[in-house]
C-alpha positions, 0 to 999 in steps of 0.5 A: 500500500502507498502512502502520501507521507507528503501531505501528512502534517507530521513531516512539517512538524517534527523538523526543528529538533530532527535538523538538529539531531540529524545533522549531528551533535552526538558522540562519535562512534567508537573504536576497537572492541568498544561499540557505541550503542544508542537507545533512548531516553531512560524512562522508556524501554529502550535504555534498559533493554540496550543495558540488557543487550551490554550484558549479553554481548559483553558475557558472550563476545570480546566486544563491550557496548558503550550504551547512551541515552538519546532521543531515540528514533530519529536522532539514533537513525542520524547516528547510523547514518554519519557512522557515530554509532555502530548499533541503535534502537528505533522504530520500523517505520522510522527505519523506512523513512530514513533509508527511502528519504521521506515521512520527515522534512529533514530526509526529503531527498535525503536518503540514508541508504547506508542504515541496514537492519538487524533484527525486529524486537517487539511491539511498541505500543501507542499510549495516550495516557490522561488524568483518570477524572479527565473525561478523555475516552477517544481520539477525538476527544483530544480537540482541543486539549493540551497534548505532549506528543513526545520529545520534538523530532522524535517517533513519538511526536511523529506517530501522534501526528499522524494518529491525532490528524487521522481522527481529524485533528488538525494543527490549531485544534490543540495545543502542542507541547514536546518533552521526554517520557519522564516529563511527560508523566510528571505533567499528566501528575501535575495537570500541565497537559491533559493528555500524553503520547508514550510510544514503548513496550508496555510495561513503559517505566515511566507509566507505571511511576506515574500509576503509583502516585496518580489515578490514570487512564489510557485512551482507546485507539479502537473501531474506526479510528483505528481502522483508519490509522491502520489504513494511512499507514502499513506500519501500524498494527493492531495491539492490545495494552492487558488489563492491569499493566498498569495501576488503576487500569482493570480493563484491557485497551485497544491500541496501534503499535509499531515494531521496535528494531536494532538497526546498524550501517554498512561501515560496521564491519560483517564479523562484528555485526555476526558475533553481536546478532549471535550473542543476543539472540543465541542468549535471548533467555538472559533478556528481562525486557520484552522477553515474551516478544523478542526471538529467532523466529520473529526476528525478521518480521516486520523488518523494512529494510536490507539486513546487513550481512552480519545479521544475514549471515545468522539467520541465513 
């Protein structure tokens, strides 16, 4: 399926903080037996996760991981693509848009072609997360409100775009604010913003923080609405967050996803990409986050781009 990636408000609205994490402000990439490693920000899943991945590789290999927080998908593809970093985490479909060179105004004819695939990890699942008396239940609803869509630039802010514009809410209709997951969370607490877009696996960290000290409720993402989120982009998938992930919520809540990778860049040399892509997934049972998603098996589903032959040379 196409999808006009061009006329969807997001690619214009993610730019300021993406130029800059695009064009490169990050550490250089690393040396010898020392691989840079970029994950996320830490109140998400993909900083612990990456520390998991340390471990493994660091047990299992000669290589040791550097791992940094960043503001992950968007910034961790720039990375990739300027070789600052050997691996990263990001999103699938802000994988698809960097190697083709669309879906934001900063990879406009800019494609990062050198960025290869090594293997997809595990739904991550769109939370729009409100004050539980805030009487938010749709989409919808959101005109209007005041919406943390995520750290500007990054695939949180891109995936709420997308997702508040598909239900009909347009630039003006609400009123954007831009931190990290933490911040976020803290201001749901507070009633600085009446909702907040968290995009990870859930349990998210910062999430079940914020159930501890507030009465939350997660807003549904179902029938029509995401029908037609699914619709606009192929990327997204339906997902379900289970009754009593979090504190508070008894009930189970329909949502979209998209699929969380590892992702490297053609300058990282094949051994070293193999002897990675073995250590953590021929170890996946020493991995305590998303565990129940991450396998050989469906390693490769969901994957939108080239693998690099290191990783292809494991899962043959």
């Amino acid at each position: 399926m196409s999808y006009d990636l061009n006329r969807r408000r997001f690619v214009a609205a993610a730019g300021a903080a993406g130029l800059t994490a695009l064009a490169g402000c990050s550490g250089e990439g690393s040396s010898g037996n020392t691989l840079s490693w970029h994950a996320g920000g830490t109140g998400g899943t993909y900083y612990p996760l990456s520390n998991n991945f340390k471990t493994i590789v660091e047990d299992n290999t000669d290589y040791s991981l550097q791992v940094q927080s960043t503001g992950a998908s968007l910034e961790n593809v720039g990375s990739l693509n300027r070789e600052d970093a050997e691996f990263a985490l990001i999103q699938n479909d802000i994988a698809y848009f960097a190697v083709n060179g669309t879906g934001h105004k900063d990879l406009e004819g800019n494609a990062m072609e050198n960025i290869r695939g090594v293997a997809t990890l595990y739904p991550e699942t769109i939370h729009v997360i409100t004050q539980a008396d805030s009487g938010i239940e749709t989409i919808a609803d959101l005109d209007g409100a005041t919406v943390n869509t995520g750290d500007a630039g990054s695939g949180t802010q891109v995936n709420a775009l997308q997702i508040l514009e598909t239900a009909g809410i347009e630039e003006g209709d609400f009123t954007e604010q831009n931190t990290d997951f933490d911040t976020a969370t803290d201001q749901i607490r507070d009633g600085d913003v009446d909702a907040a877009f968290v995009v990870g696996g859930w349990p998210v960290g910062s999430v079940e923080n914020l159930a501890t000290s507030a009465d939350i409720s997660l807003v549904e993402i179902g029938g029509e609405t995401r029908e037609a989120v699914m619709n606009d982009a192929e990327w997204f998938a339906e997902d379900t967050i289970p009754a009593d992930t979090y504190g508070g919520i008894s009930e189970a809540v329909e949502t979209v996803s998209v699929q969380a990778m590892i992702a490297t860049h053609e300058g990282v040399d094949e051994a070293v990409v193999e002897a990675v892509t073995t250590a953590i997934f021929d170890n996946v049972d020493a991995v305590d986050q998303k565990s129940e998603f991450i396998s050989v098996d469906s390693a490769q589903d969901g994957m939108p781009i080239d693998l690099h032959p290191g990783a292809a040379a494991y899962f043959g």
